[in-house]
Backbone as JSON, one array per atom type, in Angstrom:
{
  "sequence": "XXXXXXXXXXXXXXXXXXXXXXXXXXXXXXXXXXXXXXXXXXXXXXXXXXXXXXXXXXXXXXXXXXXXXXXXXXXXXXXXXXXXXXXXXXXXXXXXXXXXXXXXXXXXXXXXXXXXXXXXXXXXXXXXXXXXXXXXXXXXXXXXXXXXXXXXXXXXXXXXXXXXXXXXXXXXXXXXXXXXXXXXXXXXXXXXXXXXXXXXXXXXXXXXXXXXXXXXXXXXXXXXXXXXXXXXXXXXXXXXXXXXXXXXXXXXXXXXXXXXXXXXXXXX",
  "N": [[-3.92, 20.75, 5.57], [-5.61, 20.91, 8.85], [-5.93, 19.25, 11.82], [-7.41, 17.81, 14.71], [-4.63, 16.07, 16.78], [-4.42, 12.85, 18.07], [-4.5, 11.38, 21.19], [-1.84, 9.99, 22.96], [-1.61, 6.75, 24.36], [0.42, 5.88, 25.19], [2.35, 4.52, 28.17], [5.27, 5.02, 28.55], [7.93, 6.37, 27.12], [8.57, 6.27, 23.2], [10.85, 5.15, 21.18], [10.33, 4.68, 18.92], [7.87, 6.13, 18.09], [8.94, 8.86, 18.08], [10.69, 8.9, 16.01], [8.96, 8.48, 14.14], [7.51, 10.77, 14.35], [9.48, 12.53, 13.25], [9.44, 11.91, 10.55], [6.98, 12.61, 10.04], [7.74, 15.01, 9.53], [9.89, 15.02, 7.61], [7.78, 13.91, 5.38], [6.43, 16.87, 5.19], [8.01, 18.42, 4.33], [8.74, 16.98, 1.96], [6.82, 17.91, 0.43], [6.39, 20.17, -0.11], [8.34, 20.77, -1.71], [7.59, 18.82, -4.23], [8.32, 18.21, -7.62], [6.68, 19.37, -10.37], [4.64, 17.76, -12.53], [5.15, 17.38, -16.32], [2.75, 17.66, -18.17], [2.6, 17.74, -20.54], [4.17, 15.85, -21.83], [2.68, 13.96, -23.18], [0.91, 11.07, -23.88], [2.33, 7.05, -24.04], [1.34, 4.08, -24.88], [2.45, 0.8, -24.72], [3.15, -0.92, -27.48], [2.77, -3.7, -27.33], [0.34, -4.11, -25.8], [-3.1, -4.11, -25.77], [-5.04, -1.17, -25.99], [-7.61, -1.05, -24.27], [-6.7, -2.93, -22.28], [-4.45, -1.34, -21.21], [-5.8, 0.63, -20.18], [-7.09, -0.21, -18.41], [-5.32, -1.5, -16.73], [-3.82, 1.03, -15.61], [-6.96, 2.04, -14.33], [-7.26, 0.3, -11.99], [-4.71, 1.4, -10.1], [-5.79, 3.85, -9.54], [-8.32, 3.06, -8.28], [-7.33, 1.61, -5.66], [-5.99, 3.84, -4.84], [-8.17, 5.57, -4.2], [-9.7, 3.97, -2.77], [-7.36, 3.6, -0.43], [-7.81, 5.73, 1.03], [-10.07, 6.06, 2.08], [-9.57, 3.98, 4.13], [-7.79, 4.96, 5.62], [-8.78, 7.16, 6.75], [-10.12, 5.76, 8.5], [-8.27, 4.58, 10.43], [-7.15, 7.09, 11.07], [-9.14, 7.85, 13.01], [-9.18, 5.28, 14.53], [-6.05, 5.08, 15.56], [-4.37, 5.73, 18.4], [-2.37, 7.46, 18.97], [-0.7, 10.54, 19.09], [1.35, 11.26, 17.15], [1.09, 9.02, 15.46], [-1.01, 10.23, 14.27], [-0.45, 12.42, 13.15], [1.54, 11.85, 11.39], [-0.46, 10.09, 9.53], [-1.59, 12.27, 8.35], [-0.34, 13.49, 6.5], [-0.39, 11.21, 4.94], [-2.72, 11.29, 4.03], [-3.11, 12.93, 2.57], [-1.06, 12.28, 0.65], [-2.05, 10.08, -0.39], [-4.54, 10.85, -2.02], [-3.91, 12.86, -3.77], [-1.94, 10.85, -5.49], [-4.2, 9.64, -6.2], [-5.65, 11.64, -7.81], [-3.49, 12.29, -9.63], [-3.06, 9.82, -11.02], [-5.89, 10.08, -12.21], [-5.96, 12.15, -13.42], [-3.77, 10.92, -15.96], [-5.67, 9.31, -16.39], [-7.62, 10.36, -18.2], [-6.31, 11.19, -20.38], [-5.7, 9.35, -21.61], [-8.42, 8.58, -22.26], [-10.6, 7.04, -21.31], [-12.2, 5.87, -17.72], [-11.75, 2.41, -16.41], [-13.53, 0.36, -14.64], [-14.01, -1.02, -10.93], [-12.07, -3.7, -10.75], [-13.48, -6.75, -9.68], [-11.96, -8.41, -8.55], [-10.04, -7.28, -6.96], [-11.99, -5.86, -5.9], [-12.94, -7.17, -3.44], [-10.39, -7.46, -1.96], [-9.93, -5.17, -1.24], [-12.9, -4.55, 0.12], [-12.46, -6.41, 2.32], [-10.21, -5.32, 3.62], [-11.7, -3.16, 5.02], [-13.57, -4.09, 6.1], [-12.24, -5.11, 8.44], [-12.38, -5.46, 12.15], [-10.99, -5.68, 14.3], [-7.56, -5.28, 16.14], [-6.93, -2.26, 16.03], [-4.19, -1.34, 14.95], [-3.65, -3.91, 13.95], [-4.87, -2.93, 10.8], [-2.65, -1.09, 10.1], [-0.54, -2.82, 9.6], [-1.51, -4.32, 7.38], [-1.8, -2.04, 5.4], [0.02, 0.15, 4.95], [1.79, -1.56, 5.44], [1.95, -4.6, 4.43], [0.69, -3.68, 1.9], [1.66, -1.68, 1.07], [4.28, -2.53, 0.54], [4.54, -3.87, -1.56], [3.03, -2.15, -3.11], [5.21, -0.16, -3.63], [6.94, -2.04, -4.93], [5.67, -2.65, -7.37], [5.22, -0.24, -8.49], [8.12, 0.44, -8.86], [8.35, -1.55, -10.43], [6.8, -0.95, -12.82], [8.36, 1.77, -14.05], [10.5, 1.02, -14.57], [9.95, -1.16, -17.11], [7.21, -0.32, -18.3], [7.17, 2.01, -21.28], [5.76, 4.65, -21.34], [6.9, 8.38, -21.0], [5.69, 9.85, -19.27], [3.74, 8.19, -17.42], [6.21, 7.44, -16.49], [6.79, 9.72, -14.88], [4.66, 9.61, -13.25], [4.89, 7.78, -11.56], [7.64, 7.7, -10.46], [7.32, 10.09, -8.95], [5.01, 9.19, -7.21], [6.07, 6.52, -6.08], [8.37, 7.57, -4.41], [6.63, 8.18, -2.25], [5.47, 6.63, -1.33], [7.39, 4.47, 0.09], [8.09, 6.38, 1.87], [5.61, 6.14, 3.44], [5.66, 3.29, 3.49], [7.85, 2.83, 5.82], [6.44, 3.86, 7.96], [4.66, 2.34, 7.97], [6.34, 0.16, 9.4], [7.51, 1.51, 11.73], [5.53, 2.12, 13.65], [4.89, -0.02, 13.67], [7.21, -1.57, 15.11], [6.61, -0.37, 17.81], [3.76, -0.48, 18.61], [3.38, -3.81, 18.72], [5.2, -4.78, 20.62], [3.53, -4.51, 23.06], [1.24, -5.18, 22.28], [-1.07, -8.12, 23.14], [-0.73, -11.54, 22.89], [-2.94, -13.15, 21.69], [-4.61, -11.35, 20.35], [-2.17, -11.03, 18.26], [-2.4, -13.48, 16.86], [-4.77, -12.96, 15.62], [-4.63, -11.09, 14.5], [-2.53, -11.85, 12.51], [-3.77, -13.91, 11.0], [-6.15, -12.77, 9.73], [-4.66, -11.19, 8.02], [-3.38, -13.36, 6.16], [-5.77, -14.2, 5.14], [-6.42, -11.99, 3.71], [-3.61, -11.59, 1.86], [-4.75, -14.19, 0.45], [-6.79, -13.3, -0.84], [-5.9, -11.07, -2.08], [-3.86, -12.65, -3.76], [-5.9, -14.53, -5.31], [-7.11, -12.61, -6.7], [-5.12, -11.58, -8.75], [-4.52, -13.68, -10.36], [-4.85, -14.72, -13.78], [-5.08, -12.46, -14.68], [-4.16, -10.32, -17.01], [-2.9, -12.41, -19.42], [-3.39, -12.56, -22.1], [-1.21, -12.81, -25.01], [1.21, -10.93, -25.15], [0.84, -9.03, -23.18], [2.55, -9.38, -20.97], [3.81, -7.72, -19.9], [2.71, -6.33, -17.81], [2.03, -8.38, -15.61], [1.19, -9.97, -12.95], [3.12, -12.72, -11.75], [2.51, -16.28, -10.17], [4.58, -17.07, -9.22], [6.58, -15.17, -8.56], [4.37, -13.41, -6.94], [4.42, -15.29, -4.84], [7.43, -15.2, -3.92], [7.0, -12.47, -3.02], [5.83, -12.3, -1.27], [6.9, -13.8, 1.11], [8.98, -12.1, 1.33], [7.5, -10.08, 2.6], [6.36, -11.8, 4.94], [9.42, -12.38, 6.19], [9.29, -10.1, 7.08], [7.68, -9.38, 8.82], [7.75, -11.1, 10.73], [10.79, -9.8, 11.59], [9.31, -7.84, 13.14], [8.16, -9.36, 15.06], [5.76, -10.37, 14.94], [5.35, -13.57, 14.0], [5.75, -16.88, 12.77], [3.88, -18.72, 14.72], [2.28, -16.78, 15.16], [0.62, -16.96, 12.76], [0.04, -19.88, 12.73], [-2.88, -20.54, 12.12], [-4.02, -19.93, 9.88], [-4.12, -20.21, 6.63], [-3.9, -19.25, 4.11], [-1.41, -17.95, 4.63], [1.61, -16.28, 3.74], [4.67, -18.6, 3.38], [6.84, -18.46, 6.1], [10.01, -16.52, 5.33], [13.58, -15.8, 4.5], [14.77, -13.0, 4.11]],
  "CA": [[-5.05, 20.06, 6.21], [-5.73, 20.74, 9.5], [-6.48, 18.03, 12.35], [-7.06, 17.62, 15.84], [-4.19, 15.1, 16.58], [-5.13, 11.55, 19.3], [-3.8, 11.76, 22.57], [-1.11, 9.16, 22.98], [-1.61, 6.31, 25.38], [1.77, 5.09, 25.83], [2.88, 5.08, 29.24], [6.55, 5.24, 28.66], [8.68, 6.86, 26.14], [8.9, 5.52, 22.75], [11.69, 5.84, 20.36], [9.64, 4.74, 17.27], [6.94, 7.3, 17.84], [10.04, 10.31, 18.15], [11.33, 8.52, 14.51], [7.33, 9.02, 13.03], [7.72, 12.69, 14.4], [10.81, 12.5, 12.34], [9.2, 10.81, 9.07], [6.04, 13.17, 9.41], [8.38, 16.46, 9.26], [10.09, 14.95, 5.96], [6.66, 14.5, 4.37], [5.78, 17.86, 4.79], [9.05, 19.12, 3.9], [8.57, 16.61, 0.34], [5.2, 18.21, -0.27], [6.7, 21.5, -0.66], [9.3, 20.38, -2.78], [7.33, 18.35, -5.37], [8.77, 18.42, -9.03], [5.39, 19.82, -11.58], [4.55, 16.93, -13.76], [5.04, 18.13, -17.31], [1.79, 16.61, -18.89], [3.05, 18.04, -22.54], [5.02, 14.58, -22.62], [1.72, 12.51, -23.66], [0.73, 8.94, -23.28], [2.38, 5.89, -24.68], [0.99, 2.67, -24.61], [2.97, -0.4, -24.68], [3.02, -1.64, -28.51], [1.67, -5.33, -27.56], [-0.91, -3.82, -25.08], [-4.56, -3.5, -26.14], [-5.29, -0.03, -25.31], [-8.39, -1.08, -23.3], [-6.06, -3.25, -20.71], [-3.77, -0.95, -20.69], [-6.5, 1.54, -19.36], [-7.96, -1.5, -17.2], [-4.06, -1.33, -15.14], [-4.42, 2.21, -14.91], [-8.09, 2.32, -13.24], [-7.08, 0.01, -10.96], [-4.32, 1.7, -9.57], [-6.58, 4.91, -9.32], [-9.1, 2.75, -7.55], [-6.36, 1.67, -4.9], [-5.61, 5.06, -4.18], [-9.24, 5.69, -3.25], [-9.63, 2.95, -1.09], [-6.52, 3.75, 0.46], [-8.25, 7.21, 1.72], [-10.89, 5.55, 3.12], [-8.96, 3.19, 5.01], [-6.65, 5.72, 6.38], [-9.77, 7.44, 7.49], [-10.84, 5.09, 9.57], [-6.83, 4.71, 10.66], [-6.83, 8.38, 11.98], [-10.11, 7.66, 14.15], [-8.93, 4.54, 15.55], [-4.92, 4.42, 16.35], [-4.88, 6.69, 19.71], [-1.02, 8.27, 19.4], [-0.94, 11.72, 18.22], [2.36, 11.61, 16.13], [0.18, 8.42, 14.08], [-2.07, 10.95, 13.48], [0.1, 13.51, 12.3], [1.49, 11.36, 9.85], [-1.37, 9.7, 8.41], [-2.77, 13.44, 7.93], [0.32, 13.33, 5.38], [-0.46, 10.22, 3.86], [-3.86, 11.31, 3.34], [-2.74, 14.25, 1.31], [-0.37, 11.95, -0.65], [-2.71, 9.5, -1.6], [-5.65, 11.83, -2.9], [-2.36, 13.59, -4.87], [-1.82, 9.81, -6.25], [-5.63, 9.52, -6.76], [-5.6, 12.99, -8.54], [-2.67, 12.23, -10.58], [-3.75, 8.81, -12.03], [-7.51, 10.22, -12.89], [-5.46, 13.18, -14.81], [-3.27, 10.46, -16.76], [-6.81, 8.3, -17.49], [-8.21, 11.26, -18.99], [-5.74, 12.0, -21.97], [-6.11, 7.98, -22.2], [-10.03, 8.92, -21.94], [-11.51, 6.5, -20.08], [-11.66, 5.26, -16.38], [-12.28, 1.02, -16.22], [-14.85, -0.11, -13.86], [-13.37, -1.35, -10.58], [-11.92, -5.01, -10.81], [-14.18, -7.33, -8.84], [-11.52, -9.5, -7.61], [-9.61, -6.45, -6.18], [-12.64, -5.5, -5.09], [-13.01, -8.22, -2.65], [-9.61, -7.16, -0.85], [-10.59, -3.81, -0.52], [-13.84, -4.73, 1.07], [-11.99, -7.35, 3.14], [-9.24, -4.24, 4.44], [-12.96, -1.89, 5.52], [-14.59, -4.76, 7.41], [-11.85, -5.62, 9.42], [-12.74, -5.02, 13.43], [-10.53, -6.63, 14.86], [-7.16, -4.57, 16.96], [-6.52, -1.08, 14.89], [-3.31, -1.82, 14.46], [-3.67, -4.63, 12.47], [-4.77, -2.44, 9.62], [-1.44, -0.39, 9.78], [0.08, -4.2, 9.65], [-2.04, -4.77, 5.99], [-1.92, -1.34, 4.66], [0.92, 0.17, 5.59], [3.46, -2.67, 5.35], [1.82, -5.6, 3.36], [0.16, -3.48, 0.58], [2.51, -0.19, 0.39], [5.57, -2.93, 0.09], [3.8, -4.24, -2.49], [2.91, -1.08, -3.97], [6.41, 0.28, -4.01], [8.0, -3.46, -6.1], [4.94, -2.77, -8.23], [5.98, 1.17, -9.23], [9.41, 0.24, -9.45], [8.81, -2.48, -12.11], [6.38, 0.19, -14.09], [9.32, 2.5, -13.99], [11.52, -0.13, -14.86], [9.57, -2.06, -17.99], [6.26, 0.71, -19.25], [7.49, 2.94, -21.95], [5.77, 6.0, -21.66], [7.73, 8.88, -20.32], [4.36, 10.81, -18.57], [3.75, 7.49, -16.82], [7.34, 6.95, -15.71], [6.9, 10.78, -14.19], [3.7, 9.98, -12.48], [4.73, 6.41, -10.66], [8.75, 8.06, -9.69], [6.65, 10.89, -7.58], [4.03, 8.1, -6.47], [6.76, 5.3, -5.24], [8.54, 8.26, -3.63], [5.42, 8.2, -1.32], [5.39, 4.78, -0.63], [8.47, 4.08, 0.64], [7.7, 6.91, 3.19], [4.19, 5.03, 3.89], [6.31, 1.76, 4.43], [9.05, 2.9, 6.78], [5.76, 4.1, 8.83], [4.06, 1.59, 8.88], [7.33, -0.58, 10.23], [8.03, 2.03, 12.68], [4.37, 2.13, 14.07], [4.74, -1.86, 14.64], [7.7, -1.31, 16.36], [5.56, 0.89, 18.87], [2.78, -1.28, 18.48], [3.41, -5.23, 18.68], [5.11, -5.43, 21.88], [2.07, -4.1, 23.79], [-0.33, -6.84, 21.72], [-1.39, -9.71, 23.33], [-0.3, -12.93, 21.85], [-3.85, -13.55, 21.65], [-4.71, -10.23, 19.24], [-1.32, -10.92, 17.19], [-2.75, -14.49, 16.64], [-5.61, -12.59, 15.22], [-4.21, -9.88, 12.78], [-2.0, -12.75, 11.59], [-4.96, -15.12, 10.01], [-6.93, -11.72, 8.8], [-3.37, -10.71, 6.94], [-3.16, -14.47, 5.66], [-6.8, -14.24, 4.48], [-6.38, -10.52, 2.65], [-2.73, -12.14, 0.79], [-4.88, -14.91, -0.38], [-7.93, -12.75, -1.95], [-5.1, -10.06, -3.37], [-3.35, -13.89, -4.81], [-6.76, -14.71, -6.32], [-7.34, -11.23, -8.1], [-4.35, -11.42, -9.58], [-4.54, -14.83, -11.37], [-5.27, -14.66, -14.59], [-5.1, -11.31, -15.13], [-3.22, -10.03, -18.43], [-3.06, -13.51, -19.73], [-2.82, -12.71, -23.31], [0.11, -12.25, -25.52], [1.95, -9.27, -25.23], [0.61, -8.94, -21.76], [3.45, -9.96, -20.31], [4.66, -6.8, -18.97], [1.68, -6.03, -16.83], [1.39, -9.46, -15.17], [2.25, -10.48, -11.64], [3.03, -14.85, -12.13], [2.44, -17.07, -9.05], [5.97, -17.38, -8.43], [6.56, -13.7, -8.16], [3.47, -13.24, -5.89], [5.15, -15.97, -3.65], [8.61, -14.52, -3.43], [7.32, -10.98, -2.31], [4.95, -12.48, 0.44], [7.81, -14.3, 1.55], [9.91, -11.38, 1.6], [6.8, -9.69, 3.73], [6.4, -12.19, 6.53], [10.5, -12.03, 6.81], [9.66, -8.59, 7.77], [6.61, -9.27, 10.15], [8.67, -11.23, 11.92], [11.63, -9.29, 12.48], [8.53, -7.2, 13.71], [7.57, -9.9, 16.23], [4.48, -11.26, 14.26], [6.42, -15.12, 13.42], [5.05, -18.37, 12.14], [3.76, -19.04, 15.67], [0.98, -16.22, 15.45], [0.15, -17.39, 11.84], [0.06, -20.95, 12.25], [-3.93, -20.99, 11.83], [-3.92, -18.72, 8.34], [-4.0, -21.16, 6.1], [-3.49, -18.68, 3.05], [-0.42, -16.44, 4.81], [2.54, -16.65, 3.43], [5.48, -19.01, 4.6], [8.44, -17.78, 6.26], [11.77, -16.93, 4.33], [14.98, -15.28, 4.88], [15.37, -11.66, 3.15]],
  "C": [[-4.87, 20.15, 7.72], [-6.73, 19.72, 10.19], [-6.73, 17.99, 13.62], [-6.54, 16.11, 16.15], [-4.79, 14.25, 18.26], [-4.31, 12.29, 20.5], [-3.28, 10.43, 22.46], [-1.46, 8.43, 23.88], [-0.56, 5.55, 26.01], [2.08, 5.44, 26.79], [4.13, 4.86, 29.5], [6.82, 5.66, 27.29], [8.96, 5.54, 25.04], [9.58, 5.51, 21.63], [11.28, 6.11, 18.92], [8.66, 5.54, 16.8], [8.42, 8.8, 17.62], [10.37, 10.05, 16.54], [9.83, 8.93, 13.27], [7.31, 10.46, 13.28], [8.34, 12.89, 13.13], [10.2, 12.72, 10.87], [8.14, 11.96, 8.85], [7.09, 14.78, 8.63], [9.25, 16.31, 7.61], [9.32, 14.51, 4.87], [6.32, 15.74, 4.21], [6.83, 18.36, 4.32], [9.26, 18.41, 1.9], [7.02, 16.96, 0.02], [5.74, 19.45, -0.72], [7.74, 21.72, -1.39], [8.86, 19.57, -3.71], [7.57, 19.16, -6.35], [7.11, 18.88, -9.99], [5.6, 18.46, -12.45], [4.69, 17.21, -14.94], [4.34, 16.96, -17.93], [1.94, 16.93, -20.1], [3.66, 16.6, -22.96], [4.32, 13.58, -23.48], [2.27, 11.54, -23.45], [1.06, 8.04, -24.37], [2.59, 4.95, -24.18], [1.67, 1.69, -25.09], [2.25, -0.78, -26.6], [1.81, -3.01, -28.16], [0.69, -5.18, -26.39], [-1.51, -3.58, -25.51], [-4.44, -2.28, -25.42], [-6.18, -0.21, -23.82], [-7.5, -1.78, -21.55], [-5.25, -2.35, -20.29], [-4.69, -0.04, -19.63], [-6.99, 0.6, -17.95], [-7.25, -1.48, -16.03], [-4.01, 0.02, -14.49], [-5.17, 2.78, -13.86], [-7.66, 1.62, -12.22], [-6.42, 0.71, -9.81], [-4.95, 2.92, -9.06], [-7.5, 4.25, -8.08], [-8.2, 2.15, -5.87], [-5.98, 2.79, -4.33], [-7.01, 5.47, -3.52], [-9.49, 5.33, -2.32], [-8.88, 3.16, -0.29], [-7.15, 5.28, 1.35], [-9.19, 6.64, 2.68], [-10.67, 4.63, 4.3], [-8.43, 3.82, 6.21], [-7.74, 6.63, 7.11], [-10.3, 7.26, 8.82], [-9.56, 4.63, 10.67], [-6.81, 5.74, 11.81], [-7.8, 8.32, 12.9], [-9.51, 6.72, 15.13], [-7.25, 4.34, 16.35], [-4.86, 6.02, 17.43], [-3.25, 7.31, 19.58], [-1.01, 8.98, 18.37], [0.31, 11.81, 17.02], [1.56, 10.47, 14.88], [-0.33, 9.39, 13.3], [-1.92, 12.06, 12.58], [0.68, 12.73, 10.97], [0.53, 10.75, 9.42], [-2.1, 11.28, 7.7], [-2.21, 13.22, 6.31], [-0.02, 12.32, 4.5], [-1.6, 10.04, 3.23], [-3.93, 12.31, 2.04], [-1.7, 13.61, 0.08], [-1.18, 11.5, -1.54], [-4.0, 9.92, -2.2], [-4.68, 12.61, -3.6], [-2.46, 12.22, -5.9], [-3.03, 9.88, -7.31], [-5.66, 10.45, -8.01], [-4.9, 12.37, -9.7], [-3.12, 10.62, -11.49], [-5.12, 8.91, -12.69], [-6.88, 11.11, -14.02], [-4.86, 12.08, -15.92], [-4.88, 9.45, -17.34], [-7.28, 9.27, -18.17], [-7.56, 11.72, -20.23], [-5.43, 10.39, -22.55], [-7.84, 7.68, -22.45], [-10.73, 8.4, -21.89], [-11.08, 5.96, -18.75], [-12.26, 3.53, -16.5], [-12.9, 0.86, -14.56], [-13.67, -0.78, -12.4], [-13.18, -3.12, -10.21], [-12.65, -5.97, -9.25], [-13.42, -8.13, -7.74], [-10.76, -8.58, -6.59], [-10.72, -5.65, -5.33], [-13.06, -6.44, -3.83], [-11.72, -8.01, -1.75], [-9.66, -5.77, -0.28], [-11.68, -3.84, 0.69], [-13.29, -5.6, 2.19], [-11.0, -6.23, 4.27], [-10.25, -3.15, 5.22], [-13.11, -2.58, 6.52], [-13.53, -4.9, 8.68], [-12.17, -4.45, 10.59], [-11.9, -5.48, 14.64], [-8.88, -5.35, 15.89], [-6.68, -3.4, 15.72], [-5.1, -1.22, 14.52], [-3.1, -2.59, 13.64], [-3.93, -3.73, 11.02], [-3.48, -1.66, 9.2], [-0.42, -1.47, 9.1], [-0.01, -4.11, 7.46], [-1.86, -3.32, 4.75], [-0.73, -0.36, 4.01], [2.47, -0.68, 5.21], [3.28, -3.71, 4.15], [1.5, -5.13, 1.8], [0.9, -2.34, 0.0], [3.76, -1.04, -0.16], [5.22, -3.69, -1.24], [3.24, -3.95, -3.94], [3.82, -0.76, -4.65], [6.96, -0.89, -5.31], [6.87, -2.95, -7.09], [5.3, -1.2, -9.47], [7.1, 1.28, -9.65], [9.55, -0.37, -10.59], [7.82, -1.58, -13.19], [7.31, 1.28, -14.56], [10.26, 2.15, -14.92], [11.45, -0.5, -16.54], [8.81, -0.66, -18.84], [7.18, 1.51, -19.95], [6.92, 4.59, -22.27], [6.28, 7.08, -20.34], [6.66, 9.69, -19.02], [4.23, 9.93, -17.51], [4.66, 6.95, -15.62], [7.43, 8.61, -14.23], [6.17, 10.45, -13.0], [4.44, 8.68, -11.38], [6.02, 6.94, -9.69], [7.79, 9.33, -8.4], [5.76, 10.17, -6.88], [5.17, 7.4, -5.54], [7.21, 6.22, -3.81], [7.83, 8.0, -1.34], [5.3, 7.26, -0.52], [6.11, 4.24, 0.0], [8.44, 4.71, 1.77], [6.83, 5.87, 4.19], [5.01, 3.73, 4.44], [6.75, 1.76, 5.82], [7.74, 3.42, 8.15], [5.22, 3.35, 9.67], [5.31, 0.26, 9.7], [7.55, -0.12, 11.39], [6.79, 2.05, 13.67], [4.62, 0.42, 14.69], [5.64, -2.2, 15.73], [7.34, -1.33, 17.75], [5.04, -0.12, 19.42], [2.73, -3.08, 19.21], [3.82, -5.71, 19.74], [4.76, -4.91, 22.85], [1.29, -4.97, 23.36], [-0.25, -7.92, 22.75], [-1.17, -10.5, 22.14], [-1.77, -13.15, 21.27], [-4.51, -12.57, 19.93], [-3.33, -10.29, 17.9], [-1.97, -11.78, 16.34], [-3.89, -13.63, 14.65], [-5.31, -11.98, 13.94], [-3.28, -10.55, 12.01], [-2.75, -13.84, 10.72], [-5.9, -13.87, 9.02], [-5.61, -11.26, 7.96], [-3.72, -12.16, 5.91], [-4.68, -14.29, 4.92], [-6.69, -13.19, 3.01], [-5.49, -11.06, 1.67], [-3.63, -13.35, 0.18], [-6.32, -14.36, -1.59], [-6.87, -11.92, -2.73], [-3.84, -11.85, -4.54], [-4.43, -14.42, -5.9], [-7.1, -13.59, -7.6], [-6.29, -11.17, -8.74], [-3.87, -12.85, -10.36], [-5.59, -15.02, -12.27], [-5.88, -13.8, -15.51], [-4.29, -10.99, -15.97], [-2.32, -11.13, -18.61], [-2.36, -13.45, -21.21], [-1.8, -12.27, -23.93], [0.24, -11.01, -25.92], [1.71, -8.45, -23.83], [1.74, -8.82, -20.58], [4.03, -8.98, -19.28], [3.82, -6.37, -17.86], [1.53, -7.49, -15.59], [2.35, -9.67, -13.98], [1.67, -12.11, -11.72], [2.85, -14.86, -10.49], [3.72, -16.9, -8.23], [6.41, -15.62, -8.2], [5.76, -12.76, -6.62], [4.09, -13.81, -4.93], [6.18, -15.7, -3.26], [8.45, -13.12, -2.87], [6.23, -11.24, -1.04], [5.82, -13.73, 1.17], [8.84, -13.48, 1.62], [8.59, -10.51, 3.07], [6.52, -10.83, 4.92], [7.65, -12.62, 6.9], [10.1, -11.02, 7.57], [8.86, -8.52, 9.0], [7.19, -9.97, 11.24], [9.82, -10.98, 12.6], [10.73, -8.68, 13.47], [8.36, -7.79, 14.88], [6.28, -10.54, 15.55], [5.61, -12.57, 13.19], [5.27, -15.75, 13.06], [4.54, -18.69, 13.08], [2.43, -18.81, 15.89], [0.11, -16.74, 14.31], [-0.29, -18.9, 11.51], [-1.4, -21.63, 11.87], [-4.51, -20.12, 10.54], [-3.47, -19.83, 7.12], [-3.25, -20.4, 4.45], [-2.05, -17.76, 3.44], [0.32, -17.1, 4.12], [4.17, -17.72, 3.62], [6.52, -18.16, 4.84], [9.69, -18.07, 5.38], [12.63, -15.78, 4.88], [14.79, -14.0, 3.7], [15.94, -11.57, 2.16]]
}
């Protein structure tokens, strides 16, 4: 994919942009080393899963990867330093790969589910924002790829089919890149913000964690469910492991204190 990359506006040297140089050159170097999926393994579904939910966790994650294109879209227009731009090119090519690869696994499960309303509500909530471009690297980037990653690990971990376990180990892969980006970008980023603009992308974060807390209550409920389900207390221990991290970043309890839904602060 060729791009014409931003023009940087930093007016001093900055070590965390030289480290995203870094990070983009070992995406392209893991694109040309991806493993072939061997889709001969077929699909198996969880015994005490209805087929239909199982397909239901599936689409979602498909629909997540879409959105994430469009986000990152609007990403490569607005953050102005050309090494951003070189890596998001990469992360646009991963996650239409993701996209790809979860539409191939719904298809030998052969259907796609509709996209969940309540997740649709943080999606639309991650488009509208207008607020400093950075912030979205903050939400997408850090809050929802770290998020992503605990979420691929425990499908890895728990799901039983072996096709599945192929597709999520080359997905997480991805993600963990995507993280370390978007950390290294805030780096860059956060101490240039005004207190005033942190304030800001800290109550729109706190808003987004409490619509992605609502879509996920009361989702795979029934018995046998169990393995699909993110509990309350789960949700609360990994958004308490993310605003540890925003504030090693420099985004503390200080900028958040009018976010009524963020998360509280905890220790790692």
């Amino acid at each position: 994919m060729m791009i014409q990359p931003h023009s940087s506006t930093s007016t001093s040297p900055s070590p965390s942009l030289g480290k995203i140089a870094m990070l983009t050159g070992k995406a392209q170097r893991r694109t040309e080393q991806l493993r072939e999926i061997d889709w001969s393994a077929g699909v198996l579904v969880p015994e005490s899963v209805r087929p239909a939910v199982y397909v239901d966790m599936v689409s979602q994650l498909y629909w997540a990867e879409r959105v994430a294109l469009e986000v990152l879209e609007r990403m490569r227009r607005e953050l102005p330093e050309a090494e951003a731009g070189a890596f998001l090119a990469t992360q646009v090519d991963d996650e239409a790969r993701h996209a790809a690869l979860y539409l191939e696994y719904l298809q030998r499960l052969g259907e796609l589910a509709p996209r969940d309303p309540g997740l649709g509500e943080v999606f639309h909530a991650a488009m509208q924002w207008n607020g400093p471009a950075w912030g979205r690297v903050v939400a997408l980037n850090v809050m929802m790829e770290h998020e992503a990653l605990h979420q691929q690990k425990r499908r890895i971990a728990t799901l039983p089919c072996p096709l599945f376990k192929q597709v999520n180990r080359q997905i997480a892969d991805d993600e963990s890149r995507h993280a370390a980006f978007g950390v290294l970008y805030l780096e860059h980023a956060v101490p240039r913000a005004e207190e005033g603009e942190k304030a800001e992308v800290m109550r729109w974060l706190g808003q987004l964690w409490g619509l992605w807390q609502q879509a996920n209550r009361g989702r795979y409920q029934a018995e046998g469910e169990e393995v699909l389900r993110l509990d309350a207390e789960e949700l609360a221990h990994r958004g308490r492991r993310v605003t540890a991290t925003l504030a090693s970043l420099g985004l503390g309890s200080q900028h958040a204190q009018h976010a009524q839904h963020a998360p509280a602060p905890a220790k790692m």
